[in-house]
C-alpha positions as CSV (number, residue, x, y, z in Angstrom):
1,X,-74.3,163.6,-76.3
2,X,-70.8,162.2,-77.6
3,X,-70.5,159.4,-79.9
4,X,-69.2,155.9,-79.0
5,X,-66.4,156.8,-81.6
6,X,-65.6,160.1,-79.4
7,X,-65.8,158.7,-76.2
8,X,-63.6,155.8,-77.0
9,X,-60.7,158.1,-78.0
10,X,-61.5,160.4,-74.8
11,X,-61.0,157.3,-72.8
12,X,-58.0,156.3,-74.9
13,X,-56.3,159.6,-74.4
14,X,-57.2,160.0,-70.6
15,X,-55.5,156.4,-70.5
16,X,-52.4,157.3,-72.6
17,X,-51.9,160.2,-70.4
18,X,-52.0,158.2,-67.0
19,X,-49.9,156.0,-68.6
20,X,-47.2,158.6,-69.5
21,X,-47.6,160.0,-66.0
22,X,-47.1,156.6,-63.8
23,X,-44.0,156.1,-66.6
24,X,-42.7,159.8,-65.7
25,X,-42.8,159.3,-61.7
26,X,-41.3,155.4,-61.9
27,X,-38.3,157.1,-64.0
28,X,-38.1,159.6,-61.5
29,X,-38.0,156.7,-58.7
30,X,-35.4,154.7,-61.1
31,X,-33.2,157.8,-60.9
32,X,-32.9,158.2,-57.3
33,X,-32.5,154.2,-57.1
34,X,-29.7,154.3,-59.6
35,X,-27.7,157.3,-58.4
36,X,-28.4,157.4,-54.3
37,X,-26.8,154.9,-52.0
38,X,-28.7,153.3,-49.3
39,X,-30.1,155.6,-46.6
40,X,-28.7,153.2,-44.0
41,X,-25.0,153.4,-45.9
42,X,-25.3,157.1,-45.4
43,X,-26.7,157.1,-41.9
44,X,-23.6,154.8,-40.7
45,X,-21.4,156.7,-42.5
46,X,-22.4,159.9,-41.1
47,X,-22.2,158.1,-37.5
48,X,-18.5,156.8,-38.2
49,X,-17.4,160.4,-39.2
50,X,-18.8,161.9,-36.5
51,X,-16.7,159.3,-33.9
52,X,-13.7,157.9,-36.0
53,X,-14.6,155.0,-34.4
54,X,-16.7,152.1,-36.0
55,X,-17.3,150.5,-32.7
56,X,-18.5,154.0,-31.0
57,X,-20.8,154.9,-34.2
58,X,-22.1,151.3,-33.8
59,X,-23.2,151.3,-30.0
60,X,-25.2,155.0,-31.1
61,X,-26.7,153.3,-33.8
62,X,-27.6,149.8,-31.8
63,X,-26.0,147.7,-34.6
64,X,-23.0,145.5,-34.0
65,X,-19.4,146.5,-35.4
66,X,-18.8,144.3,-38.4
67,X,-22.5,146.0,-39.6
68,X,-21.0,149.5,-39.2
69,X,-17.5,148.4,-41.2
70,X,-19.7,146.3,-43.8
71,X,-22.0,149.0,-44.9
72,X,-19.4,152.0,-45.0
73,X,-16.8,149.2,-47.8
74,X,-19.6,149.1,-49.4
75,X,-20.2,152.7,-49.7
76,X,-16.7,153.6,-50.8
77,X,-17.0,150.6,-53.2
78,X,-20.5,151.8,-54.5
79,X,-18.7,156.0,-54.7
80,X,-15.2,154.6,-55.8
81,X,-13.2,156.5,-53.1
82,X,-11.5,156.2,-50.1
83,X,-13.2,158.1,-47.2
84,X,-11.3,156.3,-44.2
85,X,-7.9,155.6,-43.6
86,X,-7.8,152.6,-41.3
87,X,-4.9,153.2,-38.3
88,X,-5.5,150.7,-35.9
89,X,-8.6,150.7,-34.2
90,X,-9.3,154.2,-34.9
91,X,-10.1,156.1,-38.6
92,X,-9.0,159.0,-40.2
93,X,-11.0,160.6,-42.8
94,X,-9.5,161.4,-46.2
95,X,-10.0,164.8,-47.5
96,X,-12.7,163.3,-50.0
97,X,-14.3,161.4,-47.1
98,X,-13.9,164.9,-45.0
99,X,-16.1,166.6,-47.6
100,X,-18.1,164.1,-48.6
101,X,-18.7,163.8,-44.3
102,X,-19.9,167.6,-44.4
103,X,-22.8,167.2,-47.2
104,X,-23.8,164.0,-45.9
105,X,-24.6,165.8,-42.4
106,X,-25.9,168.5,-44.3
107,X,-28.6,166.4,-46.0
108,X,-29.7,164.1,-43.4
109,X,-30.0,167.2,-41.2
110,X,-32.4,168.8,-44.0
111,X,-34.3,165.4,-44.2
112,X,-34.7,165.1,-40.8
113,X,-36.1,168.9,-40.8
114,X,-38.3,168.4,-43.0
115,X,-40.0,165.0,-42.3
116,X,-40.5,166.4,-38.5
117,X,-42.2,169.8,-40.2
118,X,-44.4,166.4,-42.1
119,X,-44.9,165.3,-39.0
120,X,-46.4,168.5,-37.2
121,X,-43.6,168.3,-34.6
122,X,-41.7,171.4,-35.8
123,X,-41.8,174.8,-33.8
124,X,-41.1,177.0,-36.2
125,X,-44.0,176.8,-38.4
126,X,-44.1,180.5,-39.4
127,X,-47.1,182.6,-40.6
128,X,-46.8,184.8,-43.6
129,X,-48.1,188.6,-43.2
130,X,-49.7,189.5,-47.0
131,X,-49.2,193.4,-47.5
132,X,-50.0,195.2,-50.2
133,X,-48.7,199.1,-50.6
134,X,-47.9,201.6,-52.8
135,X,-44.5,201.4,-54.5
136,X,-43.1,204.6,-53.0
137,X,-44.1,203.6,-49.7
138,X,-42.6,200.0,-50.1
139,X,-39.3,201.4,-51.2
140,X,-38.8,204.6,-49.2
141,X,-40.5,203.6,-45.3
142,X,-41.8,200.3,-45.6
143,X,-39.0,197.7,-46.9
144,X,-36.7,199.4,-44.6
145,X,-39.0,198.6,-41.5
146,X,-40.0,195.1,-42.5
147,X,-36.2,194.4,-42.6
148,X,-35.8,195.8,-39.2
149,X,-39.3,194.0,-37.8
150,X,-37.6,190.7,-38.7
151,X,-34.0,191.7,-37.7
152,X,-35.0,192.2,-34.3
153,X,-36.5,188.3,-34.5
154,X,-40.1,188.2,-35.3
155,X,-40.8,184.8,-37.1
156,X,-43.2,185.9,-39.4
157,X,-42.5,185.9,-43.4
158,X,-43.8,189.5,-44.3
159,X,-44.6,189.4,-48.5
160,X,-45.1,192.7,-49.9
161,X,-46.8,193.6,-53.1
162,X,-46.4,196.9,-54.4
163,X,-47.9,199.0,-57.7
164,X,-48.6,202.5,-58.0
165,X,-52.2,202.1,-57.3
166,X,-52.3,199.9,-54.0
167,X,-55.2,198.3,-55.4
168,X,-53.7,196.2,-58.2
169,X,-52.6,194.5,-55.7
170,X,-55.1,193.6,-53.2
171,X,-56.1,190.0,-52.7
172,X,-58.1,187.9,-50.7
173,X,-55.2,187.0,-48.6
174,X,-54.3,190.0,-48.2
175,X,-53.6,190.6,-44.3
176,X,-52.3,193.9,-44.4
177,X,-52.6,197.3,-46.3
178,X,-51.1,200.8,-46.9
179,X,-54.0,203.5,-48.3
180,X,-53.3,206.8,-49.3
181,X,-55.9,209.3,-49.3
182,X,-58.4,211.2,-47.2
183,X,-59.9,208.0,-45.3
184,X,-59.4,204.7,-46.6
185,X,-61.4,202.4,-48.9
186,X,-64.7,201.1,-47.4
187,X,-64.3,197.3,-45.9
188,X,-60.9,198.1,-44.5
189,X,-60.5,198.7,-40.4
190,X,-58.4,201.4,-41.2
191,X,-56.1,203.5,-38.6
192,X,-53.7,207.1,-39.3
193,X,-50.2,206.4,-40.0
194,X,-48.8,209.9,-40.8
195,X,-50.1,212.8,-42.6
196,X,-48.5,213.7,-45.5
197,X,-45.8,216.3,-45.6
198,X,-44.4,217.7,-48.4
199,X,-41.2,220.1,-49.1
200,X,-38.3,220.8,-51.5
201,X,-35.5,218.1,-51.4
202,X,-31.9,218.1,-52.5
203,X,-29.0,217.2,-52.2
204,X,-26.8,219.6,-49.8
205,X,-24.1,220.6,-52.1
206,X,-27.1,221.4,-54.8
207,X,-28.6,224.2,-52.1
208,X,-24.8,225.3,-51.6
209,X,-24.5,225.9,-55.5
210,X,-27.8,227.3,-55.6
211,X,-26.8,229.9,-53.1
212,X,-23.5,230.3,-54.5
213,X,-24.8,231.8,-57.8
214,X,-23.2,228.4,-59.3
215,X,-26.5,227.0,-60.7
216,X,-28.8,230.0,-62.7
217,X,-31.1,228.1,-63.0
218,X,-33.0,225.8,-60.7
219,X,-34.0,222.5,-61.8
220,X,-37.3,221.1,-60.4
221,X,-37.7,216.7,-60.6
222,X,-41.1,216.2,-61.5
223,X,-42.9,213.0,-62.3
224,X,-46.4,212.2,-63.5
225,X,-49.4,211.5,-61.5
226,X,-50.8,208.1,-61.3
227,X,-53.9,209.5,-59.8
228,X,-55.5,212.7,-59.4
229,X,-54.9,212.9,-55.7
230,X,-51.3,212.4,-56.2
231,X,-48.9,215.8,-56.0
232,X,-46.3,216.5,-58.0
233,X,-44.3,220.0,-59.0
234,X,-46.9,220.6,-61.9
235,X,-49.6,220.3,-59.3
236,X,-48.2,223.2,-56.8
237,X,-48.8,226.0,-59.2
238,X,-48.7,228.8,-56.8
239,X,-45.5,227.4,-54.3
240,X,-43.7,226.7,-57.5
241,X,-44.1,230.1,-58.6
242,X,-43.9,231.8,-55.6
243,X,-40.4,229.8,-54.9
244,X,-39.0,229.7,-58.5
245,X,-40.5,232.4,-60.2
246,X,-40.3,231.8,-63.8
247,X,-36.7,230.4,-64.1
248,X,-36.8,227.1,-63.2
249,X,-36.6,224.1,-65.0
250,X,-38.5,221.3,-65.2
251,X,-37.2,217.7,-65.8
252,X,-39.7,214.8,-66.5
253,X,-38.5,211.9,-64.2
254,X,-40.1,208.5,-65.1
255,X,-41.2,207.6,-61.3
256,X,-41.4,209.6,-57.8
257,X,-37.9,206.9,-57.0
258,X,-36.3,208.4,-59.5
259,X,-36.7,212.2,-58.9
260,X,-35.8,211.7,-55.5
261,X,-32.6,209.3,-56.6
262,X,-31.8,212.3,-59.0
263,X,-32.0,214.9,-55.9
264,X,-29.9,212.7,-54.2
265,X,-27.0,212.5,-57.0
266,X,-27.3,216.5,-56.6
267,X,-29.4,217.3,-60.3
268,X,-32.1,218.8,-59.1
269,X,-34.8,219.4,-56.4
270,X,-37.6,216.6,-55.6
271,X,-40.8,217.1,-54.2
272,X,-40.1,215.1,-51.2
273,X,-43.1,213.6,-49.3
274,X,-41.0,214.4,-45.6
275,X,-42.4,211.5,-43.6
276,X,-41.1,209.1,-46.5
277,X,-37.8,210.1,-46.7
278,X,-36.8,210.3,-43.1
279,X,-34.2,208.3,-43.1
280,X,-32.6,209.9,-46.5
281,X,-33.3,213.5,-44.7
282,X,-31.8,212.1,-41.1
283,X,-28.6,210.8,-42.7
284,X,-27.9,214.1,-44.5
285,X,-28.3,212.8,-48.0
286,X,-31.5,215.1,-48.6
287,X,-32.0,218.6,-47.2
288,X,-35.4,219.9,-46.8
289,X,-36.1,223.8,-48.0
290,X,-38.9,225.9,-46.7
291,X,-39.1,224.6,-42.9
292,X,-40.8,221.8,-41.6
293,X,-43.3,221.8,-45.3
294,X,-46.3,221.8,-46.1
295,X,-49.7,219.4,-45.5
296,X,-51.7,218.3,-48.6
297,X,-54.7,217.3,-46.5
298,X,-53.8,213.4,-47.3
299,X,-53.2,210.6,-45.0
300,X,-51.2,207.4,-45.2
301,X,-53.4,204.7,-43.4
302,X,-52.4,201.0,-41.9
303,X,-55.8,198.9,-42.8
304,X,-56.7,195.1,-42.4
305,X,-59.5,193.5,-44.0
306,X,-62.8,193.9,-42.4
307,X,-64.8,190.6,-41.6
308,X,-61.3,188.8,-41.5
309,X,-59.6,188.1,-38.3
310,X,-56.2,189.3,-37.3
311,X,-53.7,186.6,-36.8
312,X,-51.2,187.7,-34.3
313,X,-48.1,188.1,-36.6
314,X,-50.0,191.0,-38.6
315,X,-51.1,192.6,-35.1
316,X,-46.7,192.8,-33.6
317,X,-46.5,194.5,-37.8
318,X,-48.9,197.1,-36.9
319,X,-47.9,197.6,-33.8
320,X,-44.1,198.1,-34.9
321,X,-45.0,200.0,-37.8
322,X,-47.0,202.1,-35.8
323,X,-44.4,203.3,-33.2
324,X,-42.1,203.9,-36.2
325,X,-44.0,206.6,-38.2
C-alpha cells in the first residue's frame, strides 16, 4: 500500500504531465492561429482565381460581391502581396497570386479528401494485403508481380515482409504467405506454386569464354545456407564434380542475390533456382547450362492463414500470382 507522501507526488506528477500536455496541444493550436489565414479567406480566394471575376466567384459561393472583394484585401494585406491586378471589372492574377492560386487549390482539395474519407463517404478505402516471403522470392518473382498486380489497377496496398527464414516474419495480420519446403507449415491453407528447378547460370559471354578456352578455370558463386533444406554449390557434391571436376573455383558470396548479380556481371556461374529467375533467363541476361535442370524435391507454396477469412483483395493476389508461375 503506498504512502500518503507517495501518492501525493504520483498525483502531482500525473497532474504536471497533463498540464504540459494541454500546454503542448494549445501551442500547437496558437501556431496554426498565428500563421494560417482564415479558411473562408482562402476558400474565396481560391473561388476568385478560379473565375477572375469577384462577382462570378460570389454567386458559386452564395455571398454577395463586396464579401468576396473584402475578404481576398484582406488576405493580401494579412500575406503582404499582391495576388490580383484589378482591370476593370475583371482580375488578373499576379505571378505570386498564380502560385500562391495553385497550392491553395492543392490544399483545400487534400482537406476536402480527407474530411470525406472522416466522413465514410470516400470510395476508395483500400484494403492492405500482409505478405510475408522469403527474401529471394521477394526480390527475384514476387516484387516484380506485386508491381504488375497493381499496375494493371487493383486497389489494394500489397506490404511485403521478407527475411531469409519466412517465419521471422509472420504476424497475426498476416494475409498472405510464401513457404518453401516439402509441404507447408501446419495452420496454413496451403496450395503448389512451382517446384523448384535448379541449373547453372551465367552470364552469356561467361559460357562463350568458357568455351573459348579464355577462362581455365571455372568459377562457381556459392552462398551459405540459412537452413538445412536450402541448396547451394557445396550441397551438389556429385553434379559439381561431375560438371567441374576438380578445377573449379569456389567464391563465397554473402547472399543467393548476390551470386546471381555476380553471374550476371559475367564472374562466375550461380546456382540458379530456374523458376525464380525467369524473367533474368527470358531477357538473355542469364543462360541456363545442362537443359531444362534439375528438381530438388522442394516446392514453393502460396498459403493463407487457417481459421482467418479471405478478404477479397488477397483472393485477385492469389489468383494473379497463380497464373503467373
Amino acid at each position: 500500500m503506498l504512502s500518503p507522501v507517495t501518492s501525493l507526488v504520483d498525483s502531482t506528477v500525473r497532474k504536471n504531465w497533463t498540464i504540459a500536455l494541454v500546454k503542448a496541444k494549445l501551442e500547437v493550436m496558437n501556431y496554426f492561429r498565428r500563421t494560417l489565414p482564415s479558411l473562408d479567406a482562402l476558400v474565396y480566394f481560391e473561388a476568385a482565381a478560379r473565375h477572375l471575376n469577384f462577382t462570378h466567384a460570389a454567386k458559386e459561393l452564395h455571398v454577395t460581391q463586396v464579401a468576396v472583394s473584402k475578404r481576398v484585401r484582406t488576405l493580401e494585406e494579412d500575406l503582404g502581396i499582391c495576388l490580383f491586378e484589378r482591370r476593370g471589372r475583371g482580375l488578373v492574377l499576379t505571378e505570386a497570386g498564380k502560385i500562391f492560386a495553385g497550392r491553395v487549390h492543392a490544399g483545400l482539395s487534400f482537406l476536402e479528401e480527407g474530411i470525406s474519407v472522416a466522413r465514410g463517404r470516400a470510395n476508395d478505402r483500400r484494403e492492405i494485403i500482409q505478405v510475408a516471403a522469403n527474401e529471394n522470392v521477394n526480390f527475384f518473382w514476387l516484387d516484380p508481380r506485386v508491381r504488375d498486380f497493381q499496375m494493371r489497377g487493383n486497389n489494394a496496398v500489397v506490404a511485403v515482409l521478407s527475411a531469409n527464414n519466412v517465419a521471422d516474419v509472420i504476424r497475426s495480420d498476416t494475409d498472405l504467405a510464401i513457404f518453401y519446403g516439402q509441404a507447408a507449415p501446419e495452420g496454413w491453407r496451403a496450395k503448389p506454386l512451382f517446384d523448384e528447378i535448379i541449373a547453372p547460370v551465367a552470364a552469356p559471354s561467361y559460357w562463350q569464354q568458357l568455351d573459348a578456352g579464355l577462362i581455365p578455370n571455372a568459377t562457381l558463386l556459392d552462398y551459405h545456407r540459412e537452413a538445412p533444406d536450402w541448396v547451394n554449390w557445396r550441397s551438389q557434391r556429385q553434379q559439381l564434380k561431375e560438371s567441374w571436376g576438380s578445377s573449379a573455383t569456389i567464391m563465397q558470396c554473402s547472399s543467393y542475390i548476390q551470386s546471381v548479380g555476380l553471374a550476371r556481371a559475367g564472374n562466375g556461374i550461380a546456382l540458379g533456382v530456374l523458376p525464380l529467375l525467369e524473367r533474368e533467363i527470358s531477357e538473355g541476361a542469364l543462360r541456363v547450362r545442362g537443359g531444362t535442370g534439375s528438381a530438388t524435391g522442394h516446392k514453393y507454396f502460396l498459403a493463407t492463414p487457417e481459421g482467418q477469412a479471405v478478404q477479397s483483395a488477397t483472393s485477385e493476389l492469389i489468383a494473379f500470382l497463380s497464373e503467373r508461375p
